[in-house]
PDB file of N, CA, C and O in Angstrom:
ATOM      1  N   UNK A   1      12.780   2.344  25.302  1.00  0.00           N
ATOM      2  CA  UNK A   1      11.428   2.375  25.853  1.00  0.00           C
ATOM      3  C   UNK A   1      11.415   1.691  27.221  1.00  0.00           C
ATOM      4  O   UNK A   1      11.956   0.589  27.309  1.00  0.00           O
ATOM      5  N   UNK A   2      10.727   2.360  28.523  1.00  0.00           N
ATOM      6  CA  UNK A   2      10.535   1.610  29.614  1.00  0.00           C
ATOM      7  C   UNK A   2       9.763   0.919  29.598  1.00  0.00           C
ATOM      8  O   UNK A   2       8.768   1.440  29.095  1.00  0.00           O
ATOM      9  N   UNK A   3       9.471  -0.857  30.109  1.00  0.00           N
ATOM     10  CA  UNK A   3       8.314  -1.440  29.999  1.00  0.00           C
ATOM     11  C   UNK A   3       7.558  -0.643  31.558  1.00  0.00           C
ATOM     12  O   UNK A   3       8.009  -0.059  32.543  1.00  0.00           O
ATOM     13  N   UNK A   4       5.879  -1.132  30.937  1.00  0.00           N
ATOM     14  CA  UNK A   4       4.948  -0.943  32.061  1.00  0.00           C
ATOM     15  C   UNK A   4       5.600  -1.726  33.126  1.00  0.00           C
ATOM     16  O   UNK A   4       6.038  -2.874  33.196  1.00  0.00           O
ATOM     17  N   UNK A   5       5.484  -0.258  34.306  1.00  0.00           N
ATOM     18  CA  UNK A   5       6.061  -1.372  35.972  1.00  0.00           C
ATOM     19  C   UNK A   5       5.343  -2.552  35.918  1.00  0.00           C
ATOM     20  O   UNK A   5       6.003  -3.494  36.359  1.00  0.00           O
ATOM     21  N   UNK A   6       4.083  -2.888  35.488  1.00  0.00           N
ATOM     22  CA  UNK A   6       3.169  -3.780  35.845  1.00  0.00           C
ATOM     23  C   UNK A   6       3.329  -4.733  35.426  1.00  0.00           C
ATOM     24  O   UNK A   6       2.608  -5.683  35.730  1.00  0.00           O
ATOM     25  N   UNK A   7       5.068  -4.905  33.951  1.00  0.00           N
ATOM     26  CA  UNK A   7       5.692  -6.005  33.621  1.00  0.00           C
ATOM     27  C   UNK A   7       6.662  -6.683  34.603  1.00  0.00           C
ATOM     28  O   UNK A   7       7.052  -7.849  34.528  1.00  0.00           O
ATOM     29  N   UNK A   8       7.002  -5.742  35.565  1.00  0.00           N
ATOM     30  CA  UNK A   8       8.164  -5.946  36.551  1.00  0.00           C
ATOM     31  C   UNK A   8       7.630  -6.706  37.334  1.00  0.00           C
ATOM     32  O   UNK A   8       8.481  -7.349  37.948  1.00  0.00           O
ATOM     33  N   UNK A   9       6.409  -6.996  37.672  1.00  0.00           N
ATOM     34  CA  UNK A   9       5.992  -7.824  38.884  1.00  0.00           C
ATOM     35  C   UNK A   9       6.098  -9.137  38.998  1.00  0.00           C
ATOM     36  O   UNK A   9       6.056  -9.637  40.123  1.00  0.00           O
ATOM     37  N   UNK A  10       6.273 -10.029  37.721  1.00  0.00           N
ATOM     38  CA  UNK A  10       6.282 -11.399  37.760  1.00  0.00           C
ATOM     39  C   UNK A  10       7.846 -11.730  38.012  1.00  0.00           C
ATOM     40  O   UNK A  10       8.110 -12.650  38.786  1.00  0.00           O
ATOM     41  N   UNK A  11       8.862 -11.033  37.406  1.00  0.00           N
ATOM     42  CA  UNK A  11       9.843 -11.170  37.256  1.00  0.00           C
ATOM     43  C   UNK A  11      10.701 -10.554  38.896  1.00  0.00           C
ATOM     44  O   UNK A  11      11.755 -11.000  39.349  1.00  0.00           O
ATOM     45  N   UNK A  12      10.179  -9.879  39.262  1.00  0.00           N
ATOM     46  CA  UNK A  12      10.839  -9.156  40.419  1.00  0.00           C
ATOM     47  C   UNK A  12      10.162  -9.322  41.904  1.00  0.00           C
ATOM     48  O   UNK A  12      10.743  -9.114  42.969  1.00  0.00           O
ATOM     49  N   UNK A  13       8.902  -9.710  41.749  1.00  0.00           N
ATOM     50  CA  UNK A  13       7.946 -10.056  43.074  1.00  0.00           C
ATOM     51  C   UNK A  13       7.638 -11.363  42.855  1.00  0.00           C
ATOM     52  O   UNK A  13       7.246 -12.050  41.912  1.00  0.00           O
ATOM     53  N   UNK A  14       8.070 -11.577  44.563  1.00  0.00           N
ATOM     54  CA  UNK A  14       7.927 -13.374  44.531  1.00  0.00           C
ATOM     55  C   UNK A  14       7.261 -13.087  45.647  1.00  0.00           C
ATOM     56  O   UNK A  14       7.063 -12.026  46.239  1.00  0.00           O
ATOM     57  N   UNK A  15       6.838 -14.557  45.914  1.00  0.00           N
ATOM     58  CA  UNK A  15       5.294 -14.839  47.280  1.00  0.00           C
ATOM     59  C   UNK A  15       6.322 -15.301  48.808  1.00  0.00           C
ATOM     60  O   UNK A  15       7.175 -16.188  48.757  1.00  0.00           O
ATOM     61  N   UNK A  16       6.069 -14.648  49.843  1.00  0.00           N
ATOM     62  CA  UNK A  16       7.098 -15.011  50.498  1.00  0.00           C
ATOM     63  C   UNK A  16       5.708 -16.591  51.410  1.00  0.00           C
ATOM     64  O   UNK A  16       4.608 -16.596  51.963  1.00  0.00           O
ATOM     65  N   UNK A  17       6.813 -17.647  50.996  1.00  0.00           N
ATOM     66  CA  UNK A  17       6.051 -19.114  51.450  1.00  0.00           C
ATOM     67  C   UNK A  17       5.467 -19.008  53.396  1.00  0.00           C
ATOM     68  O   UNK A  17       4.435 -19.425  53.923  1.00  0.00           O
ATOM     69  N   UNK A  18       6.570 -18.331  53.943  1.00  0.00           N
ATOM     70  CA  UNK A  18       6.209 -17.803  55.416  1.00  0.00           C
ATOM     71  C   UNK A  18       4.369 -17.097  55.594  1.00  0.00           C
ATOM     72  O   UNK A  18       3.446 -17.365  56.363  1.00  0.00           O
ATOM     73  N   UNK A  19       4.519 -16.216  54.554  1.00  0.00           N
ATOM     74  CA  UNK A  19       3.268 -15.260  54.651  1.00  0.00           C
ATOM     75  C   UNK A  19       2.308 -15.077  53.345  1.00  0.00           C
ATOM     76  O   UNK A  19       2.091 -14.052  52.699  1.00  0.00           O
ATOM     77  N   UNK A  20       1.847 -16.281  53.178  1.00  0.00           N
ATOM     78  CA  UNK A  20       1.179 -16.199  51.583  1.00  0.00           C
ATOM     79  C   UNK A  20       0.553 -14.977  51.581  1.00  0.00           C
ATOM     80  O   UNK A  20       0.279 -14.267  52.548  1.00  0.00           O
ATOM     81  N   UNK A  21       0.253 -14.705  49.857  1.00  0.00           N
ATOM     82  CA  UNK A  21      -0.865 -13.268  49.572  1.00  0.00           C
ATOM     83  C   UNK A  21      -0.274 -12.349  49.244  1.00  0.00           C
ATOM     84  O   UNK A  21       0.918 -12.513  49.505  1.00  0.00           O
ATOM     85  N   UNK A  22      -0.450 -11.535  48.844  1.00  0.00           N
ATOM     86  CA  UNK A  22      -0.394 -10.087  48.117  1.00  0.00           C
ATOM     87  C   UNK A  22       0.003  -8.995  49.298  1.00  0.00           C
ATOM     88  O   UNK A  22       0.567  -7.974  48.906  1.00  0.00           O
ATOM     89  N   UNK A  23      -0.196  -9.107  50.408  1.00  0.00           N
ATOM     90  CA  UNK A  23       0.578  -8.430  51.513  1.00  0.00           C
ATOM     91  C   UNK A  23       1.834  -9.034  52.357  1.00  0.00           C
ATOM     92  O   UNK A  23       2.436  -8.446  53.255  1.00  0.00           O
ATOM     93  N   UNK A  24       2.093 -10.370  51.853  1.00  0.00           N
ATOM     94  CA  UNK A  24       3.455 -11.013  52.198  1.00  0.00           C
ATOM     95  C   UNK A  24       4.417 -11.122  51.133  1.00  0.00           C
ATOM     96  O   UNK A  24       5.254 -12.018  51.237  1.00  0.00           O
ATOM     97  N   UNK A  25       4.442 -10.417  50.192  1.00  0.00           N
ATOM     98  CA  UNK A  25       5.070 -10.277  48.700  1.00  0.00           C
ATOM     99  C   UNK A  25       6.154  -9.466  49.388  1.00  0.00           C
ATOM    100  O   UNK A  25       6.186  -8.661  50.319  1.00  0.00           O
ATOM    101  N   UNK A  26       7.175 -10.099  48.409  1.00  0.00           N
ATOM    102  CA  UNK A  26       8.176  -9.520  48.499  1.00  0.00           C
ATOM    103  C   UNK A  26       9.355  -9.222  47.354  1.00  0.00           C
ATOM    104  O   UNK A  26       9.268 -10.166  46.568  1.00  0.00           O
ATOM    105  N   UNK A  27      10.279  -8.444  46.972  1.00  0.00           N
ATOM    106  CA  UNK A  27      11.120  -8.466  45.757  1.00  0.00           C
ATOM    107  C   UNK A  27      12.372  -9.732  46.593  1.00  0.00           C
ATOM    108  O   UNK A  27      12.726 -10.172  47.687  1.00  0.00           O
ATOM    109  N   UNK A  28      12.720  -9.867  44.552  1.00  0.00           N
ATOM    110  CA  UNK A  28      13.409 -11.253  44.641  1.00  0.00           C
ATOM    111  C   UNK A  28      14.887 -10.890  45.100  1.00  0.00           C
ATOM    112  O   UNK A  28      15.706 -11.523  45.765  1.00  0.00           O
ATOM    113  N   UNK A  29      14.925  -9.721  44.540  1.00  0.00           N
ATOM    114  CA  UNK A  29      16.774  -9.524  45.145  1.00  0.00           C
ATOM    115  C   UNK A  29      16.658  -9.047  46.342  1.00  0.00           C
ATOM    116  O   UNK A  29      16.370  -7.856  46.461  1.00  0.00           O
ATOM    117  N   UNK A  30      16.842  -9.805  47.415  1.00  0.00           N
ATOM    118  CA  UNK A  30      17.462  -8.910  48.839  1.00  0.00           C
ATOM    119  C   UNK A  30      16.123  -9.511  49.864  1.00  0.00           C
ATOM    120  O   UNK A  30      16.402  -9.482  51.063  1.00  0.00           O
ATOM    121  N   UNK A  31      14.831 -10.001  49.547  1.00  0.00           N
ATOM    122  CA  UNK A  31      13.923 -10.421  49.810  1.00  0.00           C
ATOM    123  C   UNK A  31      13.140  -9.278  51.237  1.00  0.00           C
ATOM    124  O   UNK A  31      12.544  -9.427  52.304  1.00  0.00           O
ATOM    125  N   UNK A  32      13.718  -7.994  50.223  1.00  0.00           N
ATOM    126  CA  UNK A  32      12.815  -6.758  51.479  1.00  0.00           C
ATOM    127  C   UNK A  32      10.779  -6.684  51.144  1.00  0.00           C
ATOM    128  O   UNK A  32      10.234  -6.185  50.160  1.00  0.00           O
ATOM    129  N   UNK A  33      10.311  -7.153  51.973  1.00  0.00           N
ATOM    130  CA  UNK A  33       8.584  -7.208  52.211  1.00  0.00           C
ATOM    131  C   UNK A  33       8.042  -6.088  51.132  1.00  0.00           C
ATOM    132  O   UNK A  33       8.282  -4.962  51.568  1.00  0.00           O
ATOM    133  N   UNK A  34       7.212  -6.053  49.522  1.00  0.00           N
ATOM    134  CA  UNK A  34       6.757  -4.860  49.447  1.00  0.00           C
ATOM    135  C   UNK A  34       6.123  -3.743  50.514  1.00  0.00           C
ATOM    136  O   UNK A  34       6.221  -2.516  50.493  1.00  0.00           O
ATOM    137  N   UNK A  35       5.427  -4.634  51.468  1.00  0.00           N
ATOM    138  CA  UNK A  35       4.940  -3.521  52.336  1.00  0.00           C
ATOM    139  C   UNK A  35       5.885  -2.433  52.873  1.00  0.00           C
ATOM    140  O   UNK A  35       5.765  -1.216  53.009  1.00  0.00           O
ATOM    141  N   UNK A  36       6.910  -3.348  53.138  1.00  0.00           N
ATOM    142  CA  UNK A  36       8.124  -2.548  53.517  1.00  0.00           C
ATOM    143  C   UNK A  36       8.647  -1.059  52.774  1.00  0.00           C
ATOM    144  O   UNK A  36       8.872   0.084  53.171  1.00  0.00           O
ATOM    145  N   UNK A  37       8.703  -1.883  51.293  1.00  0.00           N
ATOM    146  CA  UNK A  37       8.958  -1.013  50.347  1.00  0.00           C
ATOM    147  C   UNK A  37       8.120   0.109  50.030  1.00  0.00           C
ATOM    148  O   UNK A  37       8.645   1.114  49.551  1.00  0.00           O
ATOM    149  N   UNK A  38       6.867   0.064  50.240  1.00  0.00           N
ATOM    150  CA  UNK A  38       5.741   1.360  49.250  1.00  0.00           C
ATOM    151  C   UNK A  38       5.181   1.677  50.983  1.00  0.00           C
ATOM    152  O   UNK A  38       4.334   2.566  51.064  1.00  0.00           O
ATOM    153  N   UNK A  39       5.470   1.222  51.889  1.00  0.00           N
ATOM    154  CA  UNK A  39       4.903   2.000  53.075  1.00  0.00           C
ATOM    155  C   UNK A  39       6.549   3.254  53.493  1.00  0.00           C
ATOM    156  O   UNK A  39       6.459   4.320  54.102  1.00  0.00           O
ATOM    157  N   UNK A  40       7.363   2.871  53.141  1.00  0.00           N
ATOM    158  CA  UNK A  40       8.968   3.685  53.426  1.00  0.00           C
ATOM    159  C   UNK A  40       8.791   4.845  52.533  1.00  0.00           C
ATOM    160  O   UNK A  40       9.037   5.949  53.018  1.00  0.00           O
ATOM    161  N   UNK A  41       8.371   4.765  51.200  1.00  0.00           N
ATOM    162  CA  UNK A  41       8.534   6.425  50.615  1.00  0.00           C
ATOM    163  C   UNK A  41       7.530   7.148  50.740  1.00  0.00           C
ATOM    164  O   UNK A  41       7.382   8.094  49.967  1.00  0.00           O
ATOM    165  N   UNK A  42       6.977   6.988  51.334  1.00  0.00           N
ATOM    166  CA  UNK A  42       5.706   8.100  52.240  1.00  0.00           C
ATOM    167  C   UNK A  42       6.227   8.656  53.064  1.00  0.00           C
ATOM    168  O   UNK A  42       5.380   9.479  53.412  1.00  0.00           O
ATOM    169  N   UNK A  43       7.571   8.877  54.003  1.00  0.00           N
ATOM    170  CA  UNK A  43       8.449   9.245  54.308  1.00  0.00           C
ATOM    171  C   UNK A  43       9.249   9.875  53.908  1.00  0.00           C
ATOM    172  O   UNK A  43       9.861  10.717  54.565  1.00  0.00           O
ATOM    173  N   UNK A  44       9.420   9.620  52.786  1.00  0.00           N
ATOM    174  CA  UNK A  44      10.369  10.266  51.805  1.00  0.00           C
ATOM    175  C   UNK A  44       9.970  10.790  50.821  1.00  0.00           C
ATOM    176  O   UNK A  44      10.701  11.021  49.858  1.00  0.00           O
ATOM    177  N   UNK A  45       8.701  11.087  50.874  1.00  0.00           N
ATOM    178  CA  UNK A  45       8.358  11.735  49.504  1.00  0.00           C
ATOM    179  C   UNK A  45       8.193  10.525  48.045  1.00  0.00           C
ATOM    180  O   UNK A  45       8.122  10.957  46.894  1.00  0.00           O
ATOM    181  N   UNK A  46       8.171   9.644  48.231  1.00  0.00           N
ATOM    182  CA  UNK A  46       7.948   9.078  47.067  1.00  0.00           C
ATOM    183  C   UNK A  46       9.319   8.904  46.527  1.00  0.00           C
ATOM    184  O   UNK A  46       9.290   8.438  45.388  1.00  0.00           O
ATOM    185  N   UNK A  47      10.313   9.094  46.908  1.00  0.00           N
ATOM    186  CA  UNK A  47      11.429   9.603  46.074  1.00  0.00           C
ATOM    187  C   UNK A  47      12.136   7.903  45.902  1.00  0.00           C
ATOM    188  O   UNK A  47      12.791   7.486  46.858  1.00  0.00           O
ATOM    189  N   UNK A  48      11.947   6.934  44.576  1.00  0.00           N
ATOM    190  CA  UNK A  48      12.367   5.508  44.743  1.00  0.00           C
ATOM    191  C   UNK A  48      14.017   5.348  44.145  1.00  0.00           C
ATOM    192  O   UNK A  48      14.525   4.244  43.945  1.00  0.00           O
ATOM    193  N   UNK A  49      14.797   6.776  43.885  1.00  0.00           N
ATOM    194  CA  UNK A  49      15.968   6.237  44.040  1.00  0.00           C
ATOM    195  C   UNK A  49      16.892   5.934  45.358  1.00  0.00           C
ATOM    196  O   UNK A  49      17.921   5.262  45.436  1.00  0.00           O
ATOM    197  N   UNK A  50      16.062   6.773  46.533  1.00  0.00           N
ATOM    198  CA  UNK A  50      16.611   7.092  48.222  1.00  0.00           C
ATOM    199  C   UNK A  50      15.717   5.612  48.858  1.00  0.00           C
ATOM    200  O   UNK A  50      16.079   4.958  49.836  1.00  0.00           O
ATOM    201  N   UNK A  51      14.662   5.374  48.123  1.00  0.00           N
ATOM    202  CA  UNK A  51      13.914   3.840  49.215  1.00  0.00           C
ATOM    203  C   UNK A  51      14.916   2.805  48.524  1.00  0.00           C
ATOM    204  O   UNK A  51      15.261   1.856  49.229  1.00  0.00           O
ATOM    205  N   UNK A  52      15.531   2.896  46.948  1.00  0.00           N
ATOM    206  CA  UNK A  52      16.429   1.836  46.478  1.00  0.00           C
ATOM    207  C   UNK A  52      17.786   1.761  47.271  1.00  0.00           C
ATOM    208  O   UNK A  52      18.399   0.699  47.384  1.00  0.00           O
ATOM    209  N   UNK A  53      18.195   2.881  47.782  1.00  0.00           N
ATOM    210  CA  UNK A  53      19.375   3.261  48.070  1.00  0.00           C
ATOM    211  C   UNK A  53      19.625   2.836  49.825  1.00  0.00           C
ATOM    212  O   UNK A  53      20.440   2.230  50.521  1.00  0.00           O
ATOM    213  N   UNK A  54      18.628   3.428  49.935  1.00  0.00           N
ATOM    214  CA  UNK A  54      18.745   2.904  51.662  1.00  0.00           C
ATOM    215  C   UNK A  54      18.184   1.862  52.146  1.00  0.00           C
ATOM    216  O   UNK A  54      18.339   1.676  53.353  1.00  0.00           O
ATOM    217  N   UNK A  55      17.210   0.681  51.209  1.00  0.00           N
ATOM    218  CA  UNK A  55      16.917  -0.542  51.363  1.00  0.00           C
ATOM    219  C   UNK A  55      18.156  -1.752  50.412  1.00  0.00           C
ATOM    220  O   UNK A  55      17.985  -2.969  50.343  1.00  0.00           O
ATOM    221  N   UNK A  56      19.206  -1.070  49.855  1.00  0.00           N
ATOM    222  CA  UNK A  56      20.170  -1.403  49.224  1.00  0.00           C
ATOM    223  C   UNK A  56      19.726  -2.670  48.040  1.00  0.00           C
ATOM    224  O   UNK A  56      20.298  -3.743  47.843  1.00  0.00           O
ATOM    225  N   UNK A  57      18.359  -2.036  47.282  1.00  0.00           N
ATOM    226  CA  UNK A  57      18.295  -3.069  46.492  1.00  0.00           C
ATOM    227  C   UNK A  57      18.018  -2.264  44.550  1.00  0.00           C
ATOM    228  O   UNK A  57      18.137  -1.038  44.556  1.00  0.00           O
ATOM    229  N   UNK A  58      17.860  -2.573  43.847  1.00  0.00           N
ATOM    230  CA  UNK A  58      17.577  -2.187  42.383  1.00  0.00           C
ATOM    231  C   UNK A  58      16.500  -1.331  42.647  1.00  0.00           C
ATOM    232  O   UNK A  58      15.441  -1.654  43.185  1.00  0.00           O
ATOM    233  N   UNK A  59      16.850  -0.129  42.205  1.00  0.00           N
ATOM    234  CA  UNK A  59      15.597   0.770  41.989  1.00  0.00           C
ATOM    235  C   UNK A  59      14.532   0.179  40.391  1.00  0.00           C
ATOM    236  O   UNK A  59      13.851   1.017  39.801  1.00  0.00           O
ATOM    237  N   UNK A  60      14.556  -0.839  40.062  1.00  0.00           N
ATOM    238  CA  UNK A  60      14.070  -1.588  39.317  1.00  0.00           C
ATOM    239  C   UNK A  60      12.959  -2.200  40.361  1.00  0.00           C
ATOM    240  O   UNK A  60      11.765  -1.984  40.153  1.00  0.00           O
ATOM    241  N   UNK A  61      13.394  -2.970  41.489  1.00  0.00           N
ATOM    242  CA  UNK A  61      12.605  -3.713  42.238  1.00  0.00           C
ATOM    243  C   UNK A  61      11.700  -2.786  43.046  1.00  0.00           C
ATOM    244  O   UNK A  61      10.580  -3.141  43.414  1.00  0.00           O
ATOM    245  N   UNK A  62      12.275  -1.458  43.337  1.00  0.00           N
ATOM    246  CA  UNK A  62      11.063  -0.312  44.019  1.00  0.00           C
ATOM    247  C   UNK A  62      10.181  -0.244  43.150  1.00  0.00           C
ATOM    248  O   UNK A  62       9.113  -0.612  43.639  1.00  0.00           O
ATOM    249  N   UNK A  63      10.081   0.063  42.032  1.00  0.00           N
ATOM    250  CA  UNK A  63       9.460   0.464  40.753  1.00  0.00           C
ATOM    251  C   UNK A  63       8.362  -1.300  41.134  1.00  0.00           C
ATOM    252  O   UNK A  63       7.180  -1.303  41.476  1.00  0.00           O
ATOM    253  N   UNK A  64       8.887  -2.047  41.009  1.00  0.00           N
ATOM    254  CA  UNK A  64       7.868  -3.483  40.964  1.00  0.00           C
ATOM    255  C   UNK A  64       7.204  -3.790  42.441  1.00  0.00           C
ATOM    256  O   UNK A  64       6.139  -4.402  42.536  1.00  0.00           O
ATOM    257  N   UNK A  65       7.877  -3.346  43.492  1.00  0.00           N
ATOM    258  CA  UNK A  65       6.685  -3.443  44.385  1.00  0.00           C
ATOM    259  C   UNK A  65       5.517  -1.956  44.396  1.00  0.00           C
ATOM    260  O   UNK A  65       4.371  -2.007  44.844  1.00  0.00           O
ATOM    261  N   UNK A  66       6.081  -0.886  43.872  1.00  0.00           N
ATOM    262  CA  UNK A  66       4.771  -0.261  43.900  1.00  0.00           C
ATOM    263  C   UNK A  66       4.165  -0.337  43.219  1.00  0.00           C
ATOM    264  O   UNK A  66       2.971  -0.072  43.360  1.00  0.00           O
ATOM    265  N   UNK A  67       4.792  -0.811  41.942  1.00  0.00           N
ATOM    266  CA  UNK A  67       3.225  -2.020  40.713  1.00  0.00           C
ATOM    267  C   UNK A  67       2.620  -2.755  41.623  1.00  0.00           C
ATOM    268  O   UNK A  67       1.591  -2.199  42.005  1.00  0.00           O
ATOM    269  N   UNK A  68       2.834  -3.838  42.170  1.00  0.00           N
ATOM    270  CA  UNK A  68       2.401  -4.577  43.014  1.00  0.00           C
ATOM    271  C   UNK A  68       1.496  -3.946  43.908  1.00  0.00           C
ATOM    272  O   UNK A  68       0.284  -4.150  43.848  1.00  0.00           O
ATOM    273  N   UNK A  69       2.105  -3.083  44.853  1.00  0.00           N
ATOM    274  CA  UNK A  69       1.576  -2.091  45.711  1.00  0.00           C
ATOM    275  C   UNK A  69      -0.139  -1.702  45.051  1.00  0.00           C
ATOM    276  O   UNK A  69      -1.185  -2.150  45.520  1.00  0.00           O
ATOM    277  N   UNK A  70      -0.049  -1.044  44.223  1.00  0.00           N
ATOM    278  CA  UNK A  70      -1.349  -0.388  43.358  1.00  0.00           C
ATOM    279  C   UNK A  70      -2.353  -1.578  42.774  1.00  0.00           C
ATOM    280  O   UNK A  70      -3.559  -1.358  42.669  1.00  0.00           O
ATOM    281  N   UNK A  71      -1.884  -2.598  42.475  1.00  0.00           N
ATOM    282  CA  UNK A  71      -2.505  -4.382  42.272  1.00  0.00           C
ATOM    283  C   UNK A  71      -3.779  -4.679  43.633  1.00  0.00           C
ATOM    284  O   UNK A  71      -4.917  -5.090  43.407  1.00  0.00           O
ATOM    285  N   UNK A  72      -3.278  -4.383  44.876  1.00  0.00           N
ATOM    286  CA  UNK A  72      -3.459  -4.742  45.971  1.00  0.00           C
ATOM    287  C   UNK A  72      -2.995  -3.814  47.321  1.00  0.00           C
ATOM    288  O   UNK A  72      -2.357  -4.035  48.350  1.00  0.00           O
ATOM    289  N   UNK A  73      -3.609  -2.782  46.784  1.00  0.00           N
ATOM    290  CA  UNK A  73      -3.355  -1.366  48.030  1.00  0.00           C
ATOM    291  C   UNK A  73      -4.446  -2.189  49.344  1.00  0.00           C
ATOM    292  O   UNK A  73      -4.169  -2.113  50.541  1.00  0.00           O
ATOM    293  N   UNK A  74      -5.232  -2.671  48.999  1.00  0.00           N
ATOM    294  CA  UNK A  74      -5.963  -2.903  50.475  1.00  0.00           C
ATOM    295  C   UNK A  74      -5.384  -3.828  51.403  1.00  0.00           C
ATOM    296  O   UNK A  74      -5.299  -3.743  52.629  1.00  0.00           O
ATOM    297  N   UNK A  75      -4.927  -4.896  50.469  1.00  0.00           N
ATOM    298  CA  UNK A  75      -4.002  -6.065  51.558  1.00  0.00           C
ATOM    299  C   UNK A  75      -2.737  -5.381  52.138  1.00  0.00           C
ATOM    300  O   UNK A  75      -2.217  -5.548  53.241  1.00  0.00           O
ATOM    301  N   UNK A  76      -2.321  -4.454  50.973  1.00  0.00           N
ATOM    302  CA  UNK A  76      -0.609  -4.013  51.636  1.00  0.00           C
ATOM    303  C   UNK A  76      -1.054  -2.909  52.636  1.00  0.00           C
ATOM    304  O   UNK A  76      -0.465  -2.888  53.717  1.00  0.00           O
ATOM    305  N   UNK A  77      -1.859  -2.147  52.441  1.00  0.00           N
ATOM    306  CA  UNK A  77      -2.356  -1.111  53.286  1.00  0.00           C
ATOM    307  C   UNK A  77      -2.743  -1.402  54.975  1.00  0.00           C
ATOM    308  O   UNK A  77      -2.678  -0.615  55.919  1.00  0.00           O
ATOM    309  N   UNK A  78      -3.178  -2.882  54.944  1.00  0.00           N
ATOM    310  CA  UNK A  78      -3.658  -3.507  56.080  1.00  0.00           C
ATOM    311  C   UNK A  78      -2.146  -4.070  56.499  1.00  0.00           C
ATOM    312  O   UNK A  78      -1.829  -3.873  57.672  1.00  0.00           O
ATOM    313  N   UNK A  79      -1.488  -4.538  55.913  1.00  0.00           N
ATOM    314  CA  UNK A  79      -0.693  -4.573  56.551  1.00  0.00           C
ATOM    315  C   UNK A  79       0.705  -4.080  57.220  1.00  0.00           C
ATOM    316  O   UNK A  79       1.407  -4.601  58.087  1.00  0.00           O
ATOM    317  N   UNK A  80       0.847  -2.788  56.429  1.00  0.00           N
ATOM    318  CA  UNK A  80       1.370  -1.445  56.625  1.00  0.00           C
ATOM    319  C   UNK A  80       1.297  -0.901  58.191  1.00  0.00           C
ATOM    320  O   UNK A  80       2.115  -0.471  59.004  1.00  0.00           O
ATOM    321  N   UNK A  81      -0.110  -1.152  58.166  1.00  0.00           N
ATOM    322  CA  UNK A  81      -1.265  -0.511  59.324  1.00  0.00           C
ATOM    323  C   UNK A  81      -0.683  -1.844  60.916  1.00  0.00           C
ATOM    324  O   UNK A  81      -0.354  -1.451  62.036  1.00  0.00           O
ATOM    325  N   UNK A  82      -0.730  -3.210  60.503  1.00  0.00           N
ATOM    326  CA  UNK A  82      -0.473  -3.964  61.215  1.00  0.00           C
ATOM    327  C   UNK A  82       0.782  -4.133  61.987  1.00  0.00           C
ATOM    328  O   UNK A  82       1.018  -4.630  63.088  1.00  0.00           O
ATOM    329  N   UNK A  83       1.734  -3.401  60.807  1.00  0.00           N
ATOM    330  CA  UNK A  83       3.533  -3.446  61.543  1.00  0.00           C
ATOM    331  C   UNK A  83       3.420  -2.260  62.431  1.00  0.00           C
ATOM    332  O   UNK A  83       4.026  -2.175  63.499  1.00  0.00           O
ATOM    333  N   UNK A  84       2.433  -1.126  61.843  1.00  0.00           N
ATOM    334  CA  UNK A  84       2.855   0.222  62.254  1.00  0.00           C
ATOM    335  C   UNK A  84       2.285   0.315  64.018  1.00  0.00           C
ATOM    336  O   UNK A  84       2.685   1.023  64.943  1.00  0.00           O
ATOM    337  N   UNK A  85       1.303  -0.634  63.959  1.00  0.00           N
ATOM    338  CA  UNK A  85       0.677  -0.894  65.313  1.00  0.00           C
ATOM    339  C   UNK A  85       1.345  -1.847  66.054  1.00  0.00           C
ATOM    340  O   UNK A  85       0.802  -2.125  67.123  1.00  0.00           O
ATOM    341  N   UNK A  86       2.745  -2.638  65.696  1.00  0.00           N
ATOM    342  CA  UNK A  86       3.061  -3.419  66.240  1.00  0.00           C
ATOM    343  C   UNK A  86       4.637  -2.294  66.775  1.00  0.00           C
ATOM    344  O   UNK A  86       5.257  -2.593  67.796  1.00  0.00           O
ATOM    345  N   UNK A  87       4.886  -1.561  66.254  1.00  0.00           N
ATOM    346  CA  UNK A  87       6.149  -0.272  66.570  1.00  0.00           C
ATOM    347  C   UNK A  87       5.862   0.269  67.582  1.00  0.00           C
ATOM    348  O   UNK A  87       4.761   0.809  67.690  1.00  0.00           O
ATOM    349  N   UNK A  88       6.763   0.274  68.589  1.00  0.00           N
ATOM    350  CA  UNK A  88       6.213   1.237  70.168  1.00  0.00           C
ATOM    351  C   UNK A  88       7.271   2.496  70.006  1.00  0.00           C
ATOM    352  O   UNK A  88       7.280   3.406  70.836  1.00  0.00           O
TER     353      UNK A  88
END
């Protein structure tokens, strides 16, 4: 049986101390930004074995930031929006 992603979040998303909140979250192995993570497969189609693969971390931990992600779409969304305006 798979647990609910929404078990993965305590265990796999940690608070990055730099950027408190729910849009400075980040997974614990490899410490890549969820925003990072659930704003990249919109690109790709959603596809979280290619965002695991080319962010080189557990497709376990994709799976827990887009739990996370769906927790708090407005903070990660804003700040999605904030990197994407900071890209020339």
């Amino acid at each position: 049986m798979i647990p609910d992603d929404r078990d993965l979040i305590p265990r796999l998303i940690t608070d990055n101390p730099d950027r408190p909140g729910p849009a400075g979250a980040r997974i614990v192995t490899g410490g890549v930004p969820v925003w990072a993570l659930t704003g990249y497969p919109r690109a790709v189609d959603g596809d979280m074995r290619r965002v695991a693969k080319d962010h080189d971390v557990p497709e376990e931990s994709v799976r827990a930031a887009i739990a996370s992600y769906e927790r708090h779409k407005a903070a990660i969304d804003e700040r999605i929006r904030e990197n994407a305006a900071t890209v020339v």
